[in-house]
Biotite code that builds the C-alpha atoms (Angstrom):
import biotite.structure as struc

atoms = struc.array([
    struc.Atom([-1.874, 32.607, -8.618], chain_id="A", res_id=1, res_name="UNK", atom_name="CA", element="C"),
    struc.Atom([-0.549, 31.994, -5.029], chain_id="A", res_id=2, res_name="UNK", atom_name="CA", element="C"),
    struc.Atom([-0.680, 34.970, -2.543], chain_id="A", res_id=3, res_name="UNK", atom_name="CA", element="C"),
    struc.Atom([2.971, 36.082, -1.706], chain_id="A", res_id=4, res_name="UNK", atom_name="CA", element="C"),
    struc.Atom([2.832, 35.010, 1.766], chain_id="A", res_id=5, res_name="UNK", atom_name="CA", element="C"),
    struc.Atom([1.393, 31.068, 1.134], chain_id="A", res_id=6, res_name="UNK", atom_name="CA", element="C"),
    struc.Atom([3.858, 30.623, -2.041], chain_id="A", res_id=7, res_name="UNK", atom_name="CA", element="C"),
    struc.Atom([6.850, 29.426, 0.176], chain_id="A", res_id=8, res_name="UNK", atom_name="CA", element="C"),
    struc.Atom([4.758, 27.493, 2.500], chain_id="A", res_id=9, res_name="UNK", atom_name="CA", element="C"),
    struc.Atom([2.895, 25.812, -0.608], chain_id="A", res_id=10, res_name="UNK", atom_name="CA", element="C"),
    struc.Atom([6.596, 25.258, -2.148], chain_id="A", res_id=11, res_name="UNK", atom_name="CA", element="C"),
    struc.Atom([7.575, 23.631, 0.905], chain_id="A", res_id=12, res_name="UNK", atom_name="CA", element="C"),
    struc.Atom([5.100, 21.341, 1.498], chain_id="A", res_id=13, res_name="UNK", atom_name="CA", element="C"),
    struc.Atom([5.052, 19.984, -2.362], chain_id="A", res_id=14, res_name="UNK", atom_name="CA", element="C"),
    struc.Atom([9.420, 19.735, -1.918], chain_id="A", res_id=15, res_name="UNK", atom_name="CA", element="C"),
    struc.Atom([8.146, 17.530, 1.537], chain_id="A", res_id=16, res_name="UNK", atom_name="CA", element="C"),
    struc.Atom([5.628, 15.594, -0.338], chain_id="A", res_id=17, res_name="UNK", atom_name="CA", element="C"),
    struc.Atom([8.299, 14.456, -3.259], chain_id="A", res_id=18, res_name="UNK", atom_name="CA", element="C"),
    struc.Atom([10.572, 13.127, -0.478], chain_id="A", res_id=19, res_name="UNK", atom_name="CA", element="C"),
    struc.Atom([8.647, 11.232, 1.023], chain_id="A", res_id=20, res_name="UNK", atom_name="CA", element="C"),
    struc.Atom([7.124, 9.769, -2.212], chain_id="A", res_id=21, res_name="UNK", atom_name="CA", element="C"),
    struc.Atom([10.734, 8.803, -3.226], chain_id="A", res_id=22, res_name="UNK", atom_name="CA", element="C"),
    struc.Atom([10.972, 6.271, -0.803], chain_id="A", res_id=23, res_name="UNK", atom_name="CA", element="C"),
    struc.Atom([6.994, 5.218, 0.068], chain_id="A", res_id=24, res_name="UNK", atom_name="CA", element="C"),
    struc.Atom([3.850, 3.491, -0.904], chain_id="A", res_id=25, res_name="UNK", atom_name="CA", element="C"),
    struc.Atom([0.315, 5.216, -0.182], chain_id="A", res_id=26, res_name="UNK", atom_name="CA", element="C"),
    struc.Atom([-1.598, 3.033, 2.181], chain_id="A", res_id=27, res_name="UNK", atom_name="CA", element="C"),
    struc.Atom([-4.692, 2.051, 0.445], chain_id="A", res_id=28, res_name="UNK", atom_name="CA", element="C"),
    struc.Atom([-6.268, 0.141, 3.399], chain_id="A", res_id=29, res_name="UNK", atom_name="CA", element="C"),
    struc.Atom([-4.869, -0.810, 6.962], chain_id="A", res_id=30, res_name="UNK", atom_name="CA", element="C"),
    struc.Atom([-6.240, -3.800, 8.503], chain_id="A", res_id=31, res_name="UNK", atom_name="CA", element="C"),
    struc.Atom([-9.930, -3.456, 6.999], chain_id="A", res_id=32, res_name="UNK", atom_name="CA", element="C"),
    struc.Atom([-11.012, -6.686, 5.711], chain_id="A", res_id=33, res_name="UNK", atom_name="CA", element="C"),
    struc.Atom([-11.925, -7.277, 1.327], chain_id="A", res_id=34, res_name="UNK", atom_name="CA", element="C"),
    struc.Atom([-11.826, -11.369, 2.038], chain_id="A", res_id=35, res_name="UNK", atom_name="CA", element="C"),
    struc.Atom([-14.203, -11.986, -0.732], chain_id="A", res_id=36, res_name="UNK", atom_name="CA", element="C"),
    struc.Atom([-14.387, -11.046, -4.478], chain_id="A", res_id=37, res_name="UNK", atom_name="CA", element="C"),
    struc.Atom([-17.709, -9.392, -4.002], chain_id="A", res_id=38, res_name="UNK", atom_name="CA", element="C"),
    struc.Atom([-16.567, -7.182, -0.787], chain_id="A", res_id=39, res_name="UNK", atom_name="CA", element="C"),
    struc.Atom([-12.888, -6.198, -2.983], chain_id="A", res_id=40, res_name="UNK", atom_name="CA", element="C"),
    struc.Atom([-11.094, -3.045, -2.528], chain_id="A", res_id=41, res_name="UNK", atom_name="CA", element="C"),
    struc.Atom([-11.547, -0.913, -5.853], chain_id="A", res_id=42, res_name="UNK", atom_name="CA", element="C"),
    struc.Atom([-8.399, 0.937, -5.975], chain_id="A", res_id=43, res_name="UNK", atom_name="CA", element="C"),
    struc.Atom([-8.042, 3.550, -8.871], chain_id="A", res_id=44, res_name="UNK", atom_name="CA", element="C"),
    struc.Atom([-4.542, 4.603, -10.634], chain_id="A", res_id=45, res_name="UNK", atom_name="CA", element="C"),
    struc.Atom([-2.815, 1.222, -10.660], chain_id="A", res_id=46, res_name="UNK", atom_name="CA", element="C"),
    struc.Atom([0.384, 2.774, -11.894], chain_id="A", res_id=47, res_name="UNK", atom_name="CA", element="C"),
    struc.Atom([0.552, 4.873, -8.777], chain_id="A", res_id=48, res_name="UNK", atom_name="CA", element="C"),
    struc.Atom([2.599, 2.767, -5.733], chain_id="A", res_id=49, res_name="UNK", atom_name="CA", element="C"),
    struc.Atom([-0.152, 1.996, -3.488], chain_id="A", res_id=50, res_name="UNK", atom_name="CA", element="C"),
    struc.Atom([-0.351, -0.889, -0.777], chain_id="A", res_id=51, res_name="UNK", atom_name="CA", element="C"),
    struc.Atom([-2.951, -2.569, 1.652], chain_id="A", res_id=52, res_name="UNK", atom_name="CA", element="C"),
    struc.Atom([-1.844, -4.441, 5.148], chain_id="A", res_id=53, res_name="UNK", atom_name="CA", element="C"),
    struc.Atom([-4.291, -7.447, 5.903], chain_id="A", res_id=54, res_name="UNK", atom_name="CA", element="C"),
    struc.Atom([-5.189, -8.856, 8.944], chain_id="A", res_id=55, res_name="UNK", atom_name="CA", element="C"),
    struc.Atom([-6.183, -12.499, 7.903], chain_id="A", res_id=56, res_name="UNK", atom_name="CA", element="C"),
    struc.Atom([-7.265, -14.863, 10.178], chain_id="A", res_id=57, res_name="UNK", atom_name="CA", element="C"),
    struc.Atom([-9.575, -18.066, 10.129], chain_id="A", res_id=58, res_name="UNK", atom_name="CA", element="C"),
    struc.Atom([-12.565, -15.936, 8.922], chain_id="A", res_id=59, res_name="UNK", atom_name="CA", element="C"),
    struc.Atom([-11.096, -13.818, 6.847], chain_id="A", res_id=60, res_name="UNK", atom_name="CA", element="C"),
    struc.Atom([-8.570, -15.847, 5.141], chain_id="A", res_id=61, res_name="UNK", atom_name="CA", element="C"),
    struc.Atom([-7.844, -13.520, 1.945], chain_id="A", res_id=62, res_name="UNK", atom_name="CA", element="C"),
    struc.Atom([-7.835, -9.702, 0.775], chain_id="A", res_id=63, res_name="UNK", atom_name="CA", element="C"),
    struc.Atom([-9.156, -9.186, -2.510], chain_id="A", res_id=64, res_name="UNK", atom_name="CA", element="C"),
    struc.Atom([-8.417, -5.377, -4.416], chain_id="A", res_id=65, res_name="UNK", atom_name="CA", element="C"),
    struc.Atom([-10.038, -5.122, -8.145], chain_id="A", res_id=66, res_name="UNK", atom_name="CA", element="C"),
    struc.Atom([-9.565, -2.403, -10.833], chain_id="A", res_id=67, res_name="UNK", atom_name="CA", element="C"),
    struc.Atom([-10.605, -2.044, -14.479], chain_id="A", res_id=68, res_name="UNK", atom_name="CA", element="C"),
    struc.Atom([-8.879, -1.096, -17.330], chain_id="A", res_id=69, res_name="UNK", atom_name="CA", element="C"),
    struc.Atom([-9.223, 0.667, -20.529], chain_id="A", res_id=70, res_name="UNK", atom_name="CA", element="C"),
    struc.Atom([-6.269, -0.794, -22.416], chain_id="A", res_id=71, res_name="UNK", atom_name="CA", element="C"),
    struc.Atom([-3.865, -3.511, -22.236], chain_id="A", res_id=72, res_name="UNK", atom_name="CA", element="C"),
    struc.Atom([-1.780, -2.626, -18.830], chain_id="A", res_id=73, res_name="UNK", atom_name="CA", element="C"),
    struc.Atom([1.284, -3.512, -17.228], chain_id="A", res_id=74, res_name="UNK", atom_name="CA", element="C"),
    struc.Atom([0.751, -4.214, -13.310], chain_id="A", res_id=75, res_name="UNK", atom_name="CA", element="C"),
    struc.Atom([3.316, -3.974, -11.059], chain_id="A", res_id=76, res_name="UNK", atom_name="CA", element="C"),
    struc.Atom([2.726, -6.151, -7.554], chain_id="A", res_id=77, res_name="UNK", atom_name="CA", element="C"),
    struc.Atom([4.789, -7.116, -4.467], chain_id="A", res_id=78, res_name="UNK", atom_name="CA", element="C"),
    struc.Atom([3.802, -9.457, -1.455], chain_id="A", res_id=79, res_name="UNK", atom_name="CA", element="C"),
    struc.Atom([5.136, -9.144, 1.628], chain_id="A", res_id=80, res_name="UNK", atom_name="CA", element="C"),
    struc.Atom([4.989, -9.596, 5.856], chain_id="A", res_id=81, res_name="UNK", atom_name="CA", element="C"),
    struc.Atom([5.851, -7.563, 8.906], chain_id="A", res_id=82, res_name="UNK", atom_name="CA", element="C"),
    struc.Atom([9.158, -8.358, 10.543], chain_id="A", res_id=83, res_name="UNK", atom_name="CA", element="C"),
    struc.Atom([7.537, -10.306, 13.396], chain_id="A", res_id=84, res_name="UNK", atom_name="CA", element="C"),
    struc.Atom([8.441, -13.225, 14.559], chain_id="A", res_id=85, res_name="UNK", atom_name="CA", element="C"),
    struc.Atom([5.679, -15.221, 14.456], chain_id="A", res_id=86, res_name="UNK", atom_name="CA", element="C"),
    struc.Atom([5.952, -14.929, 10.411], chain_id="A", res_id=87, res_name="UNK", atom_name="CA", element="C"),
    struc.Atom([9.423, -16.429, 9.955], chain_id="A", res_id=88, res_name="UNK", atom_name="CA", element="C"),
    struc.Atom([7.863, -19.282, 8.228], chain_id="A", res_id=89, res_name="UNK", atom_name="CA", element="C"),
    struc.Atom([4.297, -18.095, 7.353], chain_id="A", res_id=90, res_name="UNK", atom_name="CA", element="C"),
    struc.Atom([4.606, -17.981, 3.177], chain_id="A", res_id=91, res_name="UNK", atom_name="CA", element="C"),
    struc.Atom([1.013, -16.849, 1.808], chain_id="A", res_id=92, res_name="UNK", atom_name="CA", element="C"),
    struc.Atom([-0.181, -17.306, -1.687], chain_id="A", res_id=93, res_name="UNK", atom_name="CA", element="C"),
    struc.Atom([-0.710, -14.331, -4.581], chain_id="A", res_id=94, res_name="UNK", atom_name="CA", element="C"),
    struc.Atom([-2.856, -14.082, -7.627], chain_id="A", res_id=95, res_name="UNK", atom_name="CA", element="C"),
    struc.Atom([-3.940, -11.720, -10.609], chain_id="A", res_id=96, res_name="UNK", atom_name="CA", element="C"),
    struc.Atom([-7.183, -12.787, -12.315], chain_id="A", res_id=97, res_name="UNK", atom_name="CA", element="C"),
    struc.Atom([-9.190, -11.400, -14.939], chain_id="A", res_id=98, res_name="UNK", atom_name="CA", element="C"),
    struc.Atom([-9.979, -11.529, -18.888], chain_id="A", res_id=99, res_name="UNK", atom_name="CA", element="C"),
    struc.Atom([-7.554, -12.689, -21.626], chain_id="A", res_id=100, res_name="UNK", atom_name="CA", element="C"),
    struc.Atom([-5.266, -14.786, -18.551], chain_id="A", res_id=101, res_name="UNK", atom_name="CA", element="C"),
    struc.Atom([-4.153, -18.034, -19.004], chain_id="A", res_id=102, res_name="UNK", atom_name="CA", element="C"),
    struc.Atom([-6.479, -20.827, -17.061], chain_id="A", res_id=103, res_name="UNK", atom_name="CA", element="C"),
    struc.Atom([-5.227, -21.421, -13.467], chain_id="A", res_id=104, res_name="UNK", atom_name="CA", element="C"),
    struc.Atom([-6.864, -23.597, -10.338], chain_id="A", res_id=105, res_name="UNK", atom_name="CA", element="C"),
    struc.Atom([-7.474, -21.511, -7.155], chain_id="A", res_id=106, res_name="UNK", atom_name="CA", element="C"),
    struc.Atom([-8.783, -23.303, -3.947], chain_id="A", res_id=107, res_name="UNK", atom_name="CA", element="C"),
    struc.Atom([-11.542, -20.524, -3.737], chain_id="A", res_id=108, res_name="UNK", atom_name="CA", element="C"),
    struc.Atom([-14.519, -19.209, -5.568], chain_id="A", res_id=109, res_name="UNK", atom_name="CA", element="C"),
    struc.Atom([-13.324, -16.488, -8.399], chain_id="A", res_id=110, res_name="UNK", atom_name="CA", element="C"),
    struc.Atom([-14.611, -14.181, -10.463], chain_id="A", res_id=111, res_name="UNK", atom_name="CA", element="C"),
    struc.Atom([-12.776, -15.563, -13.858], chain_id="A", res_id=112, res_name="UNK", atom_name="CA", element="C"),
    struc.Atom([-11.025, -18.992, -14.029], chain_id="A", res_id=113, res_name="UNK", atom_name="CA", element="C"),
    struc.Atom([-8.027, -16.884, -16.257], chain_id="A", res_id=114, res_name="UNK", atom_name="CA", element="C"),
    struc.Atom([-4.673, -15.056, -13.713], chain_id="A", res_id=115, res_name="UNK", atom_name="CA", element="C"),
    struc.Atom([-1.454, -15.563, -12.568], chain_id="A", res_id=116, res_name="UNK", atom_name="CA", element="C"),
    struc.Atom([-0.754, -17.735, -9.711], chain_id="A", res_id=117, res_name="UNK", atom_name="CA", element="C"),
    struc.Atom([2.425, -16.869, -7.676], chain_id="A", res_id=118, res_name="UNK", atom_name="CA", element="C"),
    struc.Atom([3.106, -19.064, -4.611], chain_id="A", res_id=119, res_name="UNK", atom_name="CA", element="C"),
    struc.Atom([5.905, -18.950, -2.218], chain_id="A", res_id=120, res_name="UNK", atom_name="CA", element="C"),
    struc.Atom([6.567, -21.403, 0.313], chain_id="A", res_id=121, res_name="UNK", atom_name="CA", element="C"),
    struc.Atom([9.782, -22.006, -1.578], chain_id="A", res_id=122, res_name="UNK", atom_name="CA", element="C"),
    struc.Atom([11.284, -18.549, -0.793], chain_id="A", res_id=123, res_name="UNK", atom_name="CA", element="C"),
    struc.Atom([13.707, -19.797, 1.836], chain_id="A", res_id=124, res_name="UNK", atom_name="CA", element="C"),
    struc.Atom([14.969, -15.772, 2.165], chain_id="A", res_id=125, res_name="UNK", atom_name="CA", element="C"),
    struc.Atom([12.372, -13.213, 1.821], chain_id="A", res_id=126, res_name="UNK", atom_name="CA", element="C"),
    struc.Atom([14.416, -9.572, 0.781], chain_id="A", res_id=127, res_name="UNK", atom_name="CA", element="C"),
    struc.Atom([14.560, -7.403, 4.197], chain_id="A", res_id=128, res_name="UNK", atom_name="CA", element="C"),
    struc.Atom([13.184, -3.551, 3.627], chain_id="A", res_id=129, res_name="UNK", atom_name="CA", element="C"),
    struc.Atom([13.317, -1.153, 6.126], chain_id="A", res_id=130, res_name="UNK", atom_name="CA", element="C"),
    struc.Atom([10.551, 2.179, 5.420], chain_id="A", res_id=131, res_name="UNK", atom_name="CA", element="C"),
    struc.Atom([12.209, 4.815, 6.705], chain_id="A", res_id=132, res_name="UNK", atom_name="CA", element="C"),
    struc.Atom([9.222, 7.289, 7.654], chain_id="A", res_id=133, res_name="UNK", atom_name="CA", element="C"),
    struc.Atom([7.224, 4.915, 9.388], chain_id="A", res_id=134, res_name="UNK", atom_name="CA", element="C"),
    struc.Atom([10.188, 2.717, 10.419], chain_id="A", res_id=135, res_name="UNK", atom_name="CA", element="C"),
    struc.Atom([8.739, -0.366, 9.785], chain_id="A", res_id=136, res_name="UNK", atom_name="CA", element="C"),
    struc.Atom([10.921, -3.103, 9.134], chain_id="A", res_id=137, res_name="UNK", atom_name="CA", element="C"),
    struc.Atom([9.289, -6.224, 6.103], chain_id="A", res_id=138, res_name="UNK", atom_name="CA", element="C"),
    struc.Atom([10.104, -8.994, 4.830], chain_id="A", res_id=139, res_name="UNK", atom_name="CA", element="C"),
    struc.Atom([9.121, -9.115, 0.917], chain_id="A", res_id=140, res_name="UNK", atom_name="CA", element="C"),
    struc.Atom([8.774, -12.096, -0.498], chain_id="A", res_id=141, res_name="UNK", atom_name="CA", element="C"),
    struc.Atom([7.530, -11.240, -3.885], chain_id="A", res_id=142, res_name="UNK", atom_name="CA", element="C"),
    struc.Atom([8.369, -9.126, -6.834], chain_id="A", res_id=143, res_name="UNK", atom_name="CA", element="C"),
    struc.Atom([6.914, -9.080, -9.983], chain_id="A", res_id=144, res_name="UNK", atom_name="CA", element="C"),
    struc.Atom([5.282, -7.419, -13.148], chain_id="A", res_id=145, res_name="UNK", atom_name="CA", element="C"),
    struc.Atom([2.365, -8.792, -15.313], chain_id="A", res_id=146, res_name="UNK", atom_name="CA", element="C"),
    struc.Atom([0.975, -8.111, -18.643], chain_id="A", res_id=147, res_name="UNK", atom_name="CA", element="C"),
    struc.Atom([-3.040, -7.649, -18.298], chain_id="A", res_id=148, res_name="UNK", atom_name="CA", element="C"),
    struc.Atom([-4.241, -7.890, -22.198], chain_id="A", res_id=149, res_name="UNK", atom_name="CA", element="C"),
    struc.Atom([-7.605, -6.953, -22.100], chain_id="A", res_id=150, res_name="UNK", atom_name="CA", element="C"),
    struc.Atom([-9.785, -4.040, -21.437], chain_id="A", res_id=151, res_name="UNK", atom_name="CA", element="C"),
    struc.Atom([-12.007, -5.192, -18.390], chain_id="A", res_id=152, res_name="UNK", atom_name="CA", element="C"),
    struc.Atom([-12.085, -5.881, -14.735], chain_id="A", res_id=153, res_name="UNK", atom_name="CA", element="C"),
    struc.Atom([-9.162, -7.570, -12.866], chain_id="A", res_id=154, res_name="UNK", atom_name="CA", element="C"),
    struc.Atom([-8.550, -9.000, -9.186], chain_id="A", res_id=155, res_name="UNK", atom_name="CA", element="C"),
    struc.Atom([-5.345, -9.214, -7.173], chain_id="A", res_id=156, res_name="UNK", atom_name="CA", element="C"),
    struc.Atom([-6.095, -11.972, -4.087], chain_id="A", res_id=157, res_name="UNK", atom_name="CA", element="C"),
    struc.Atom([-3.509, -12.860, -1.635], chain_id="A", res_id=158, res_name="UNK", atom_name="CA", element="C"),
    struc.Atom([-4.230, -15.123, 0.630], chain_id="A", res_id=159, res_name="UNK", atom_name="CA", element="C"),
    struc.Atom([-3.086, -18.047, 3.234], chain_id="A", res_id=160, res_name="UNK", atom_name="CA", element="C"),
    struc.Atom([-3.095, -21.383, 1.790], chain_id="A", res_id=161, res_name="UNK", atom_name="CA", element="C"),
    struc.Atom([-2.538, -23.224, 4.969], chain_id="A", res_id=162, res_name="UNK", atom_name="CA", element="C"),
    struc.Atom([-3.163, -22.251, 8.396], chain_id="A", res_id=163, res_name="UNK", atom_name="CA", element="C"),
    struc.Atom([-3.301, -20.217, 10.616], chain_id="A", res_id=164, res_name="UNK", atom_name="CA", element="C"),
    struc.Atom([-3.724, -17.442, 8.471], chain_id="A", res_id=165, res_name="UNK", atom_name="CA", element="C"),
    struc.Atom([-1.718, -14.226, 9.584], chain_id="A", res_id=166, res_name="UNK", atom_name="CA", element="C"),
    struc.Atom([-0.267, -10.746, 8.600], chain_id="A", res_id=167, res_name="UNK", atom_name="CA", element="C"),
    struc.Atom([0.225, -9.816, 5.091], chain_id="A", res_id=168, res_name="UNK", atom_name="CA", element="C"),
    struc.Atom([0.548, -6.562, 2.600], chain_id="A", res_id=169, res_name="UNK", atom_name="CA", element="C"),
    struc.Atom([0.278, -6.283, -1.313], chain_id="A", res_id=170, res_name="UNK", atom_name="CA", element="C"),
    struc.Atom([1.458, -3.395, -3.147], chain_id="A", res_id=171, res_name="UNK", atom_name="CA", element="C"),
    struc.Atom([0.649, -2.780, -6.785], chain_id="A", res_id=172, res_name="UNK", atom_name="CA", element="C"),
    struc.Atom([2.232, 0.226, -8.963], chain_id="A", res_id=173, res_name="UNK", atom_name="CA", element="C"),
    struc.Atom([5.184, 1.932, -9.251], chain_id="A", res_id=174, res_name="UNK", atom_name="CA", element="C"),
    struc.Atom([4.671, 6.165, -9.916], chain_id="A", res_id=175, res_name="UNK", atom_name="CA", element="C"),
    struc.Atom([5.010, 7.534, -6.066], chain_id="A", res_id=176, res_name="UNK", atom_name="CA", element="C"),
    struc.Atom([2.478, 10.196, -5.958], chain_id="A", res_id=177, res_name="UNK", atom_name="CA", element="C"),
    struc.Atom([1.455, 11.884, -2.700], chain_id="A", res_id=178, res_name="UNK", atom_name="CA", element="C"),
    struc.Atom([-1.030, 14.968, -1.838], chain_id="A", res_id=179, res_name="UNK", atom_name="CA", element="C"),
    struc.Atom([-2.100, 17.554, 0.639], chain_id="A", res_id=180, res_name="UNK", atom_name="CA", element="C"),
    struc.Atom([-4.401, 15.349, 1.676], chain_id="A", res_id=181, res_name="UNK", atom_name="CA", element="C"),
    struc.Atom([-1.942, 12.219, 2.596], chain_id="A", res_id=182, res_name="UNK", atom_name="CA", element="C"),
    struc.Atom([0.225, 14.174, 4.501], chain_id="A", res_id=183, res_name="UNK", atom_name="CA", element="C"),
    struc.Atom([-2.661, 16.071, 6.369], chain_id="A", res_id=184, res_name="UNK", atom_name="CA", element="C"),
    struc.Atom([-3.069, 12.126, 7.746], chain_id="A", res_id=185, res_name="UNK", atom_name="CA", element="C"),
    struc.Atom([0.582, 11.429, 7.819], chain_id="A", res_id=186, res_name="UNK", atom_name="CA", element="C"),
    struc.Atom([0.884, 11.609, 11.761], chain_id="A", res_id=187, res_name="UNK", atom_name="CA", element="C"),
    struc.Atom([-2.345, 8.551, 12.083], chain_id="A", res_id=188, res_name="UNK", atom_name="CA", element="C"),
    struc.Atom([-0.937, 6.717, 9.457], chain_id="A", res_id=189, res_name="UNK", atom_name="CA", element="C"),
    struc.Atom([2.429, 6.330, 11.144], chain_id="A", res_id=190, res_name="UNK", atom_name="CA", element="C"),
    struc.Atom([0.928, 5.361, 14.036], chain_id="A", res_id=191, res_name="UNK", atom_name="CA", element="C"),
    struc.Atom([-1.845, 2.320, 12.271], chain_id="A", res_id=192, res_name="UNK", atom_name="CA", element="C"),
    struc.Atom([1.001, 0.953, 9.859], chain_id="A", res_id=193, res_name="UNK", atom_name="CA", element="C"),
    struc.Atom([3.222, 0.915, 13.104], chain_id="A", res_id=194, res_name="UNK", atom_name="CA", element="C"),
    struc.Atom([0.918, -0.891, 15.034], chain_id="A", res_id=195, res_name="UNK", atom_name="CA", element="C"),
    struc.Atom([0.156, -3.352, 11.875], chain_id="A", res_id=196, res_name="UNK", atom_name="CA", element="C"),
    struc.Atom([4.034, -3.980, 12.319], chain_id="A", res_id=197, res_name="UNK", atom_name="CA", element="C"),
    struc.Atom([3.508, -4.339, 15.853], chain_id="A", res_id=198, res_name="UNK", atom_name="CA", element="C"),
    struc.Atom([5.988, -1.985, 17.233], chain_id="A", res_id=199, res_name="UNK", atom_name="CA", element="C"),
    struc.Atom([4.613, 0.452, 20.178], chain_id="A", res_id=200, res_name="UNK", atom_name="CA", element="C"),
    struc.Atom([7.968, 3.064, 19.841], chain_id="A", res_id=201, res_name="UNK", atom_name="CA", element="C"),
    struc.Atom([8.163, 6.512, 18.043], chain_id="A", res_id=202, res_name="UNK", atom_name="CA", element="C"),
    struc.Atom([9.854, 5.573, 15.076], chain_id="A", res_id=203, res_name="UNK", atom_name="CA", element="C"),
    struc.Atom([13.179, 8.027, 14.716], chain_id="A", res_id=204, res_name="UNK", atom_name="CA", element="C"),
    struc.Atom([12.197, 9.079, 11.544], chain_id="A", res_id=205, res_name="UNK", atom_name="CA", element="C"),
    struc.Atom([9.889, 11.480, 13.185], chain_id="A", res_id=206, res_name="UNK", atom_name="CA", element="C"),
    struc.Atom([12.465, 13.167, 14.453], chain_id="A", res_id=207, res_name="UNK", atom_name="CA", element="C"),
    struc.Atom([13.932, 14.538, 11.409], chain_id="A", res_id=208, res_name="UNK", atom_name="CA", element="C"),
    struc.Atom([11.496, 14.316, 8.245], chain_id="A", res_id=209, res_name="UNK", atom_name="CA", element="C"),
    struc.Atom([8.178, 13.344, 10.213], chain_id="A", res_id=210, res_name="UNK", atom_name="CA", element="C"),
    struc.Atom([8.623, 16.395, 12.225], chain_id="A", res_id=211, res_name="UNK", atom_name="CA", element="C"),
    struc.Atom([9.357, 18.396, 9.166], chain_id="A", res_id=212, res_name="UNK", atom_name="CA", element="C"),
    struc.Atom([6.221, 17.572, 7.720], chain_id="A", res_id=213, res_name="UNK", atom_name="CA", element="C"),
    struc.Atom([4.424, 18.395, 10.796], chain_id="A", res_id=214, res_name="UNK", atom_name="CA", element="C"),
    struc.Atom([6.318, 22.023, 10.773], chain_id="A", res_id=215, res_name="UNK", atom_name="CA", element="C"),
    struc.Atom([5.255, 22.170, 7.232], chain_id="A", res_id=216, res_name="UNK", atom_name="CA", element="C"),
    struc.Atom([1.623, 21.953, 7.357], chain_id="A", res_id=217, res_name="UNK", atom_name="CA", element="C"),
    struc.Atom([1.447, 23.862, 10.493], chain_id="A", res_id=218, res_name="UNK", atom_name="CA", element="C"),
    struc.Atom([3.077, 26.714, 8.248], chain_id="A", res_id=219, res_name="UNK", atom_name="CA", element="C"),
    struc.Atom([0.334, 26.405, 5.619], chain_id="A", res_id=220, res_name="UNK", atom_name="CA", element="C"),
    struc.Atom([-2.059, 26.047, 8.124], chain_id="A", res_id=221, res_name="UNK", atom_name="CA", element="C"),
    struc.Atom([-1.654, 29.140, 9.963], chain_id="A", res_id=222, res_name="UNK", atom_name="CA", element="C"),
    struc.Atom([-0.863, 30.953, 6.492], chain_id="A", res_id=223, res_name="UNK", atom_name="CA", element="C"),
    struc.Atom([-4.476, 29.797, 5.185], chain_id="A", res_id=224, res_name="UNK", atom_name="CA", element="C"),
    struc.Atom([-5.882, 31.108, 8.308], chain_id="A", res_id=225, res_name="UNK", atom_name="CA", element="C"),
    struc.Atom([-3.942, 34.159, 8.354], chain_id="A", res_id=226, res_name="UNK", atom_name="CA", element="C"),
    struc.Atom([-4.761, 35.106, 4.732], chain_id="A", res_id=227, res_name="UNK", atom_name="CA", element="C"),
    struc.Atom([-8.405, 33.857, 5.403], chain_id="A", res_id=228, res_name="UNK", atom_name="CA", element="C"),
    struc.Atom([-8.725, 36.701, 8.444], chain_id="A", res_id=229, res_name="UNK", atom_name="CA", element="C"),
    struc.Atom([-6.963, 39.272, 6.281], chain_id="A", res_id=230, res_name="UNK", atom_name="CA", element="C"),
    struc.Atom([-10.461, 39.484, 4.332], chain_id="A", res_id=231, res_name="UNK", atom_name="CA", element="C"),
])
């Protein structure tokens, strides 16, 4: 049981940590690079809303995440870019793979020949989203769900089928979920998505919930340390 004096704090904090989970995915990597099969990003919880923003360039020309599962899954999955302008036309290339998938032909070395391609140079009108705590503006310009039949080990690969390679996130899952933890780092990952997106400005969000959050753990900091020199 809570002490009396960190309850309200504690209370606080988790009422912070739903809000922003309503509207946000938990950044799973920011600009590292996973640009082969063997080097993927293992990401755990694939029903949780997670994402990773990719850097590609000429070396590093795709970002590869993996996962297993236990039992026949459904895998949620969005693709999209930074509003930059640069990107207006850049329209990279998606793809689940794993056991149980139907056969498709990717221009790369895979672990399975079985997945789902999705391309999308034919999106003429990616959807705009705005994230309001790191006030980001993307362009998404894919949306999708896909049944995964088989216990095993899966892939998700985006990548840039012509060149030059450029900017690009995935996002798989759908349950928001934050912690402690993510909003101990909430003030640095502002700043890296930001600077993904290419914008140098305090976003304005920080001056109503960002700031909020920072008031928050400062409470429950100085309560821990309080009740910590009480003993």
């Amino acid at each position: 049981m809570l002490p009396a004096k960190r309850a309200p704090v504690v209370a606080i904090l988790l009422l912070l940590s739903a809000h922003i989970a309503a509207d946000a995915h938990k950044p799973v990597a920011i600009g590292e690079t996973y640009s082969t099969f063997n080097e993927a990003l293992r990401v755990d919880e694939i029903d949780v809303s997670q994402v990773a923003y990719a850097a590609l360039d000429d070396t590093h020309r795709a970002i590869w995440l993996t996962f297993e599962i236990g039992i026949p899954t459904r895998l949620g999955l969005s693709l999209g870019l930074p509003v930059i302008e640069r990107l207006v036309e850049y329209r990279p290339s998606l793809a689940v793979i794993g056991p149980g998938l139907p056969r498709i032909d990717l221009p790369f070395e895979a672990p399975a020949t079985g997945g789902f391609l999705f391309e999308t140079e034919s999106v003429g009108e990616p959807r705009f989203f705005h994230e309001p705590f790191t006030g980001t503006d993307s362009w998404i310009l894919l949306e999708a769900s896909v049944d995964l039949p088989e216990p095993g080990v899966y892939y998700v690969v985006a990548w840039a089928p012509t060149e030059p390679a450029d900017k690009l996130w995935i996002a798989i899952g759908t349950r928001e979920q934050f912690g402690f933890g993510d909003l101990l780092s909430f003030g640095t990952i502002i700043q890296q998505v930001r600077d993904f997106h290419e914008i140098a400005s305090e976003p304005s969000s920080l001056g109503s919930v960002g700031k909020l959050v920072f008031l928050g753990l400062s409470a429950v900091l100085i309560s821990l340390l309080v009740a910590g020199s009480s003993h």
